[in-house]
The first five atom37 places (N, CA, C, CB, O) and aatype in JSON, in Angstrom:
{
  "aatype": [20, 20, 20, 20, 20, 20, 20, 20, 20, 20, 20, 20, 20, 20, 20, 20, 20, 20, 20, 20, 20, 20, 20, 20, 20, 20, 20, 20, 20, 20, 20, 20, 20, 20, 20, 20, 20, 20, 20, 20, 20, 20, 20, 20, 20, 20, 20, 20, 20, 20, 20, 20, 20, 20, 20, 20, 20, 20, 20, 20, 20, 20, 20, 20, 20, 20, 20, 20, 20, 20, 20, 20, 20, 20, 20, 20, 20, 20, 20, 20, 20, 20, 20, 20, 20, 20, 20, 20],
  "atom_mask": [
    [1, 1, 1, 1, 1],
    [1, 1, 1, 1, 1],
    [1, 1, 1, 1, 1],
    [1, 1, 1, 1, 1],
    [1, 1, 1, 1, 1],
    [1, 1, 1, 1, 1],
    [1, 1, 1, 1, 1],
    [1, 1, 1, 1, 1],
    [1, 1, 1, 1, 1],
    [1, 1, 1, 1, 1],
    [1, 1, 1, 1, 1],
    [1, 1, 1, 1, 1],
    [1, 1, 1, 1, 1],
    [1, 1, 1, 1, 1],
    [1, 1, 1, 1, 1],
    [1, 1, 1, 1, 1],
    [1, 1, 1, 1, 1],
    [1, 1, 1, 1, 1],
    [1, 1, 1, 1, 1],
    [1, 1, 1, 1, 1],
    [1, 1, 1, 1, 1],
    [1, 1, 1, 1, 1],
    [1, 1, 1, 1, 1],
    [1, 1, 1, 1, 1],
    [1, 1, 1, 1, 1],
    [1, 1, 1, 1, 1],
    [1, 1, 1, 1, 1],
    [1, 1, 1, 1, 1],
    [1, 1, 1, 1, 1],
    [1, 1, 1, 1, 1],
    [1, 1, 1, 1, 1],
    [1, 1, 1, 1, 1],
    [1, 1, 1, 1, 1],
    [1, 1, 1, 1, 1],
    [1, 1, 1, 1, 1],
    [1, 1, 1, 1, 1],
    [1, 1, 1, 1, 1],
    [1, 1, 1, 1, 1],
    [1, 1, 1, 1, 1],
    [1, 1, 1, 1, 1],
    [1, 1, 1, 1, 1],
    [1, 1, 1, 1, 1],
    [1, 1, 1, 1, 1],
    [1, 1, 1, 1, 1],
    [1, 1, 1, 1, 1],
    [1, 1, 1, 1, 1],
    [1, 1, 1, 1, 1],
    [1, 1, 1, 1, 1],
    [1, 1, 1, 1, 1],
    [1, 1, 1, 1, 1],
    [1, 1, 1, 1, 1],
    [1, 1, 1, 1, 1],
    [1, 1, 1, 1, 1],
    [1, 1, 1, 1, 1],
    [1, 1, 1, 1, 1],
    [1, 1, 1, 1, 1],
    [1, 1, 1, 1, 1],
    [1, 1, 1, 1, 1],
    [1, 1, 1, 1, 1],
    [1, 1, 1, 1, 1],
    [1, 1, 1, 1, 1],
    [1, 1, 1, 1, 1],
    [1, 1, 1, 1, 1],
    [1, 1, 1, 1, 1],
    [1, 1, 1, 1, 1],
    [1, 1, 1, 1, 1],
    [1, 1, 1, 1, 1],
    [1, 1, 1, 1, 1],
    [1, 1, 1, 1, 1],
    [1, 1, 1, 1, 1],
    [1, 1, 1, 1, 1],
    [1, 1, 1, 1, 1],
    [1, 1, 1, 1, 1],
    [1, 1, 1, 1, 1],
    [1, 1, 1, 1, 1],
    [1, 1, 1, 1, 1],
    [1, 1, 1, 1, 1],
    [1, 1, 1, 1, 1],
    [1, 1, 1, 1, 1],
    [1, 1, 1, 1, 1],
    [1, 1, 1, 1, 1],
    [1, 1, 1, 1, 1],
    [1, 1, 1, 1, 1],
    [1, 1, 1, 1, 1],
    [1, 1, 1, 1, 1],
    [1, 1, 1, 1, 1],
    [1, 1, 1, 1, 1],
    [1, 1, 1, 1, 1]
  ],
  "atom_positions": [
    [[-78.72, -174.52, -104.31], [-78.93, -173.81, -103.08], [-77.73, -174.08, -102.16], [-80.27, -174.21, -102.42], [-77.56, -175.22, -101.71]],
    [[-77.15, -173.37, -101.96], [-76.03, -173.49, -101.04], [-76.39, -174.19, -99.52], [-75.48, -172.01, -100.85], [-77.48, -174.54, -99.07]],
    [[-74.88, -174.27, -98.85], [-75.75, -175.3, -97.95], [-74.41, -174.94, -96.84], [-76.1, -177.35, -98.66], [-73.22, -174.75, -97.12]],
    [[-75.32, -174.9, -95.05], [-73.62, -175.33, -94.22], [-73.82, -176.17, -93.8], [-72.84, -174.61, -93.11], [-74.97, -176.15, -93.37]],
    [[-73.33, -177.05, -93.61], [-73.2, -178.2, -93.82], [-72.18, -178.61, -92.01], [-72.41, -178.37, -95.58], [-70.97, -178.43, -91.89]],
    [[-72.75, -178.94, -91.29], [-72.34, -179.33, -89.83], [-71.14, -180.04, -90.15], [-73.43, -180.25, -88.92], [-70.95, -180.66, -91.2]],
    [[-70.37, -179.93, -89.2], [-68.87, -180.62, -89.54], [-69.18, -181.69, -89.2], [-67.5, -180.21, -88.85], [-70.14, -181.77, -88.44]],
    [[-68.4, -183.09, -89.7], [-68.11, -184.32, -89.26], [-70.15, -185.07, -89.41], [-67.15, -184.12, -87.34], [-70.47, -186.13, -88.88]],
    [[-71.08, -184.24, -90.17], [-72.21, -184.93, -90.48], [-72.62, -185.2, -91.85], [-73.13, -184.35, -89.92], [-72.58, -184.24, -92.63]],
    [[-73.05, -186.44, -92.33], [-73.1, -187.02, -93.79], [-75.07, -187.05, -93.76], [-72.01, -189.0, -93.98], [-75.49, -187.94, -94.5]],
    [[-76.05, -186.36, -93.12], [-77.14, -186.44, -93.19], [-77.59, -184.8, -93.86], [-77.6, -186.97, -91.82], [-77.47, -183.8, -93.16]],
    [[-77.97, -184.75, -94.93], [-78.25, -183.88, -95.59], [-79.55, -183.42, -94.75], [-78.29, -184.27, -97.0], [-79.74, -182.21, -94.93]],
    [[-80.41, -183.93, -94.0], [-81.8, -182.84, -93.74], [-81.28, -182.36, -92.08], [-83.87, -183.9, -93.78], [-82.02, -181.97, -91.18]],
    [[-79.75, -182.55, -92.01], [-79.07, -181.46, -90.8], [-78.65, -180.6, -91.18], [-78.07, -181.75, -89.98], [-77.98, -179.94, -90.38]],
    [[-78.8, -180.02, -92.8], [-78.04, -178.94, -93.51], [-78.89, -177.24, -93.63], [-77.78, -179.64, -95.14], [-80.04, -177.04, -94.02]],
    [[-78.16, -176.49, -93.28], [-79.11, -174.96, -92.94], [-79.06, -174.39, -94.35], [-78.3, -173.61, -91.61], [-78.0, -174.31, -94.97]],
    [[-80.08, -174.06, -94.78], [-80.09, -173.39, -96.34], [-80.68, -172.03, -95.59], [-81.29, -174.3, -97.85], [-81.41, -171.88, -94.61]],
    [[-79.89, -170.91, -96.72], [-80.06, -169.61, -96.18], [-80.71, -168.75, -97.35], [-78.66, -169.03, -95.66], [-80.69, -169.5, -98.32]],
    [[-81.34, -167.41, -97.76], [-82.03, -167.22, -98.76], [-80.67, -166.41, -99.22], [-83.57, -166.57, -98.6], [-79.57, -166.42, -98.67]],
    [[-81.05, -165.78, -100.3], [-79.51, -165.11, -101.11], [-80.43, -163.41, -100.95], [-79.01, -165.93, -103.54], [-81.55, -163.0, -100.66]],
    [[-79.12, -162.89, -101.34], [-79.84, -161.32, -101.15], [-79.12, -160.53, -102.35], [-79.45, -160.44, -99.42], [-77.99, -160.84, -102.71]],
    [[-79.8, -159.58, -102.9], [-79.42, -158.94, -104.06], [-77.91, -157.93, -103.51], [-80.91, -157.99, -104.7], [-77.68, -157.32, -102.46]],
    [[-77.22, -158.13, -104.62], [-75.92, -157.28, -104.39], [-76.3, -155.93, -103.65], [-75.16, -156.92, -105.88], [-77.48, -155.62, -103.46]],
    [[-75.35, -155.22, -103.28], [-75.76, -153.78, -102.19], [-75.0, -152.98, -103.72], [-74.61, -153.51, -99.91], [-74.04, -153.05, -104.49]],
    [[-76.19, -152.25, -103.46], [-75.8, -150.94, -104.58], [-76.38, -151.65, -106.09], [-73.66, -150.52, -104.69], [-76.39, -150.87, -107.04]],
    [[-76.67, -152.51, -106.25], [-76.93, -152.75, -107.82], [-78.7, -153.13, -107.77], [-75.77, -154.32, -108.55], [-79.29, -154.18, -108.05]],
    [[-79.1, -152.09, -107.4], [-80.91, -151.9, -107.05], [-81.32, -152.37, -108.64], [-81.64, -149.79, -106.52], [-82.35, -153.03, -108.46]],
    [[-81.11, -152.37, -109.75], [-81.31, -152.4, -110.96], [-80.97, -154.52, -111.12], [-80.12, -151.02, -111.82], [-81.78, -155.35, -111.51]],
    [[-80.1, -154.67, -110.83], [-79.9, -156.32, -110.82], [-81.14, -156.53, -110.09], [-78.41, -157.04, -109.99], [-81.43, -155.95, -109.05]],
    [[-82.12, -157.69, -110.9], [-82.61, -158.93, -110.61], [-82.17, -160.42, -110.37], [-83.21, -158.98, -111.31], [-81.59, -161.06, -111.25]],
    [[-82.5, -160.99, -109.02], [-82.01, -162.11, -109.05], [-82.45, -163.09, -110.37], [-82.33, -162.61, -107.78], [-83.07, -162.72, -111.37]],
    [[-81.84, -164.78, -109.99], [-82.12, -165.09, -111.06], [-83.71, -165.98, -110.87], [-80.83, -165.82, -111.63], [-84.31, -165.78, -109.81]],
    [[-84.13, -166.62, -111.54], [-85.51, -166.85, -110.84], [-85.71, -168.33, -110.01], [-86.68, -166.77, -112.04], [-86.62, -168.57, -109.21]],
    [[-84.87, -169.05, -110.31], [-84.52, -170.14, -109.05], [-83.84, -169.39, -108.11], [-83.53, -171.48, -109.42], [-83.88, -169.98, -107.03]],
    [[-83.23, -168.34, -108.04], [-82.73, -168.43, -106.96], [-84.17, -167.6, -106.13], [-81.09, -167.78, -106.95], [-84.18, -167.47, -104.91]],
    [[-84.95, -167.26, -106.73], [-86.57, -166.32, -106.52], [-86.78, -167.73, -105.62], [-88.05, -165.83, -108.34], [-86.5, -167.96, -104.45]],
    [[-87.26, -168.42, -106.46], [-87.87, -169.9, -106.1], [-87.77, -170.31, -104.93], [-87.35, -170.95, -106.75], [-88.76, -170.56, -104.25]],
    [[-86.03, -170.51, -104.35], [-85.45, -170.7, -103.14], [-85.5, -170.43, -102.62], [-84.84, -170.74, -102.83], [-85.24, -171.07, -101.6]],
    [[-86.05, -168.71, -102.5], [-86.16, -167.75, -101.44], [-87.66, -167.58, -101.16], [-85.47, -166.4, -101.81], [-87.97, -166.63, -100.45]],
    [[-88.64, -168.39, -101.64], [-89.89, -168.06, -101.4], [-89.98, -169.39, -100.64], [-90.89, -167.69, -102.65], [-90.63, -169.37, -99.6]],
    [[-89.32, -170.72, -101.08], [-89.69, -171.5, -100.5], [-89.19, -171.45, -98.99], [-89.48, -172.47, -101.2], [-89.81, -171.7, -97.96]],
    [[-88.22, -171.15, -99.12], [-87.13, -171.11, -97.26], [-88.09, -170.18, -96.63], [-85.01, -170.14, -97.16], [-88.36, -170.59, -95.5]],
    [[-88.71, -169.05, -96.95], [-89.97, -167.6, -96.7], [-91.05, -168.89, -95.79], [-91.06, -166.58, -98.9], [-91.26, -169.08, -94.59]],
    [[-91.41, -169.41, -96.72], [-92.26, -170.67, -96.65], [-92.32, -171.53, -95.55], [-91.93, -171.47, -97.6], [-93.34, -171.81, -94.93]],
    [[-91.0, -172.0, -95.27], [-90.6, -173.05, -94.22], [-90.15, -171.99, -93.17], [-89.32, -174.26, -94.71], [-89.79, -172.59, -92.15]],
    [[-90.04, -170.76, -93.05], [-89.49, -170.64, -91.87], [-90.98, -169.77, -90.99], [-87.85, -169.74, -92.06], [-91.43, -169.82, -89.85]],
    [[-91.23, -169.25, -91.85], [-92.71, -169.0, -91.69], [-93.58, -170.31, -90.6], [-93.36, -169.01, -93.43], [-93.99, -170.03, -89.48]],
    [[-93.69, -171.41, -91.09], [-94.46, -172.57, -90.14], [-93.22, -172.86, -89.3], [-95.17, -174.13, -91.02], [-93.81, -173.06, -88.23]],
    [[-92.16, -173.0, -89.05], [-91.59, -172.9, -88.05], [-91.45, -171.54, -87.15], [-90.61, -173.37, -88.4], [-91.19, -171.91, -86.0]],
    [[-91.5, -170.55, -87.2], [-91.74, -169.34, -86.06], [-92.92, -169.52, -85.94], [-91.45, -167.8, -86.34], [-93.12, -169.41, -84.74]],
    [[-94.57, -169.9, -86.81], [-95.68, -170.53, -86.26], [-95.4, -171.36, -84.64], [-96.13, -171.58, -87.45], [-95.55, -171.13, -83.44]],
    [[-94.92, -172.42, -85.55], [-94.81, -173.57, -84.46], [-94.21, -173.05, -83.05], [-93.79, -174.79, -85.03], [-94.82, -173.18, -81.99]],
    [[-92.74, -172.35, -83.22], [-91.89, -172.02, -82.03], [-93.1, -170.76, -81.38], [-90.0, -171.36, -82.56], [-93.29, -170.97, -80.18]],
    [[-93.72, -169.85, -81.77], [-94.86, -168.87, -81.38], [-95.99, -169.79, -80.44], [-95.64, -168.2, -82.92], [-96.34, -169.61, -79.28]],
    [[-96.36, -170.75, -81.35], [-97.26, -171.28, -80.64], [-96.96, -172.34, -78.93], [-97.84, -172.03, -81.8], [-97.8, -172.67, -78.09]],
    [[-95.62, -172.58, -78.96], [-94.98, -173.55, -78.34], [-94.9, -172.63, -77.04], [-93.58, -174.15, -79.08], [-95.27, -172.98, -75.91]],
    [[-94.33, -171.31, -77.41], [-94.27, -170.55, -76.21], [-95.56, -170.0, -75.76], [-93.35, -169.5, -76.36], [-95.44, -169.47, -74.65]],
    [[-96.42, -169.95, -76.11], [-98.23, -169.66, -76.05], [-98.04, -170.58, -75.03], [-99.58, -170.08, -77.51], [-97.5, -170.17, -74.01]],
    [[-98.35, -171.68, -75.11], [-98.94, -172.62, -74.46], [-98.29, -173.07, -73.14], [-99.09, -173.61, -75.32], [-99.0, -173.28, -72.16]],
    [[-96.39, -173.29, -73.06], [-95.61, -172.97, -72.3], [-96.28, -171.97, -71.22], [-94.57, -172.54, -73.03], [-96.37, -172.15, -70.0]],
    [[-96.61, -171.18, -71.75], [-96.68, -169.47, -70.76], [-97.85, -169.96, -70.29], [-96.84, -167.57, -71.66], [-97.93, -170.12, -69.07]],
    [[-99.21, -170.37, -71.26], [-100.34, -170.44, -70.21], [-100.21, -171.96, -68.8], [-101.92, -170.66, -71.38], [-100.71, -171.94, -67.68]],
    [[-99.41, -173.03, -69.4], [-98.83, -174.18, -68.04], [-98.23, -173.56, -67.32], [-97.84, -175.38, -68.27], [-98.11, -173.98, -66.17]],
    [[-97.75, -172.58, -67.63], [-96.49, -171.73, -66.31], [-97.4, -171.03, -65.12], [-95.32, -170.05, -67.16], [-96.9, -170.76, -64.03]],
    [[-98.53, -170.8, -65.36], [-99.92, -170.16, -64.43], [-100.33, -171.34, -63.45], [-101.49, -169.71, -65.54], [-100.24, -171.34, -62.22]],
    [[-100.76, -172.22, -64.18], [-101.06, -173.46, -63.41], [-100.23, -173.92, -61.9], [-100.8, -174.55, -64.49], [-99.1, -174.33, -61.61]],
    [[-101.37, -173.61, -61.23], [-100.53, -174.31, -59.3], [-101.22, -175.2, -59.42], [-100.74, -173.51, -57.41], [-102.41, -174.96, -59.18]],
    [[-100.81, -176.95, -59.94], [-102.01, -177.87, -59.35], [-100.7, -179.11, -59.33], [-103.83, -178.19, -60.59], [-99.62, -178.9, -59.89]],
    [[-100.94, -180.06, -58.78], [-100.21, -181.34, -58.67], [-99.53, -181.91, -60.06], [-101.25, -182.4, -58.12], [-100.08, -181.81, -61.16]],
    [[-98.1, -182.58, -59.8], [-97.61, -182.71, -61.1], [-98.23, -183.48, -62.11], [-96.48, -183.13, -61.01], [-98.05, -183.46, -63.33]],
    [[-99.51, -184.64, -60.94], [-99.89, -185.97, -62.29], [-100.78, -184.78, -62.83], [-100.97, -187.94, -61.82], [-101.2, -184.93, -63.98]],
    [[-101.12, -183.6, -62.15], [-102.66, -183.4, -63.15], [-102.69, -182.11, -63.82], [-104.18, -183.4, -62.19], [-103.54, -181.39, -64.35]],
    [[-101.04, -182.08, -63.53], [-100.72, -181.01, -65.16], [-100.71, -182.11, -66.09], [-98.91, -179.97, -65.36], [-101.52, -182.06, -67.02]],
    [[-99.87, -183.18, -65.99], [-99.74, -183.96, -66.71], [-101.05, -184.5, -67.64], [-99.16, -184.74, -65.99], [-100.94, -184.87, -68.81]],
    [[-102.5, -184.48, -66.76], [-103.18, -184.72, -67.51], [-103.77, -184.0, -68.25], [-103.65, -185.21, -67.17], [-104.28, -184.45, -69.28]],
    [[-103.86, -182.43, -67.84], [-104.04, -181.16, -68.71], [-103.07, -181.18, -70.22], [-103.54, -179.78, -67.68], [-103.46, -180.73, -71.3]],
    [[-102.01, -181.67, -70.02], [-101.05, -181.47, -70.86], [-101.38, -182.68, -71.79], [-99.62, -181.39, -70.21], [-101.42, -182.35, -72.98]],
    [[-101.6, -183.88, -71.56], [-102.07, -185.0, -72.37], [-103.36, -184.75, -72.97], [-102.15, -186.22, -71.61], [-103.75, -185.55, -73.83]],
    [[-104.38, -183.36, -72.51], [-105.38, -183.7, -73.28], [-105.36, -182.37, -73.71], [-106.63, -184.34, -72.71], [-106.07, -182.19, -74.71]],
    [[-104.73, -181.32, -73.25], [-103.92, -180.34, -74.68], [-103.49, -180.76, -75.75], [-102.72, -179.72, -74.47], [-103.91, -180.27, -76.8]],
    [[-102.44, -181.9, -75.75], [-102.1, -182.45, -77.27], [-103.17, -183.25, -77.71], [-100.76, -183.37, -77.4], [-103.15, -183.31, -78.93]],
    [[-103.81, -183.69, -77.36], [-104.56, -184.63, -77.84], [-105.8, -183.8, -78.99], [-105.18, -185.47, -76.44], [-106.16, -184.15, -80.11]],
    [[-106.24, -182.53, -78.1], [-106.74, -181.13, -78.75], [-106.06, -180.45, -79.71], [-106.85, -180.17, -77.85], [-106.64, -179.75, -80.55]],
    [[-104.22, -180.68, -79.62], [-103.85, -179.84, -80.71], [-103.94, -180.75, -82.17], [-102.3, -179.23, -80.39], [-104.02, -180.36, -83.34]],
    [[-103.89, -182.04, -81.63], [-103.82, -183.13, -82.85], [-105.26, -182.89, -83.3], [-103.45, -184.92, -82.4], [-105.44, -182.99, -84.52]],
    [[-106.16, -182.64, -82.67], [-107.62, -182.4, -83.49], [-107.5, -181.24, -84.29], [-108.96, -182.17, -82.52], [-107.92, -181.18, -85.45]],
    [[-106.9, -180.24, -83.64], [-107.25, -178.76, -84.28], [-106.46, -178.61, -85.97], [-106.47, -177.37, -83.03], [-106.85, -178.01, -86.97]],
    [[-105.0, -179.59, -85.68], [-104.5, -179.64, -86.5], [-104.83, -180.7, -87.87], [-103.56, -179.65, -85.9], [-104.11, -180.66, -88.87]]
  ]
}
């Protein structure tokens, strides 16, 4: 799986893997089936991450309504996570 690879970094899980795409014009070529593999799994992972970033701005937007004192967003917000760690 190909990889870009951040300049001047030696930590491989900072590396962006991208899916591959069938040649333009050769509708008849099949990829090969790892490279299938690769592309279902990255489908996979990016999928629960636009979850996550979707849900992040959900919740963002509904604190952005809130007029109340800073400790007692704070405590809305401590027992939001505390709710998302259950749900999850």
């Amino acid at each position: 799986m190909p990889e870009l690879v951040v300049p001047d970094c030696h930590v491989p899980a900072l590396c962006v893997h991208h899916p591959f795409k069938k040649p333009h014009g050769n509708s008849h070529l099949r990829r090969h089936a790892a490279t299938q593999t690769d592309n279902a799994l990255l489908r996979g992972v990016r999928a629960l991450g636009e979850r996550a970033a979707a849900e992040l701005e959900e919740r963002l937007c509904a604190l952005s309504r809130i007029t109340l004192s800073p400790s007692r967003i704070g405590d809305i917000v401590r027992a939001a996570l505390v709710l998302n760690r259950l749900w999850k």
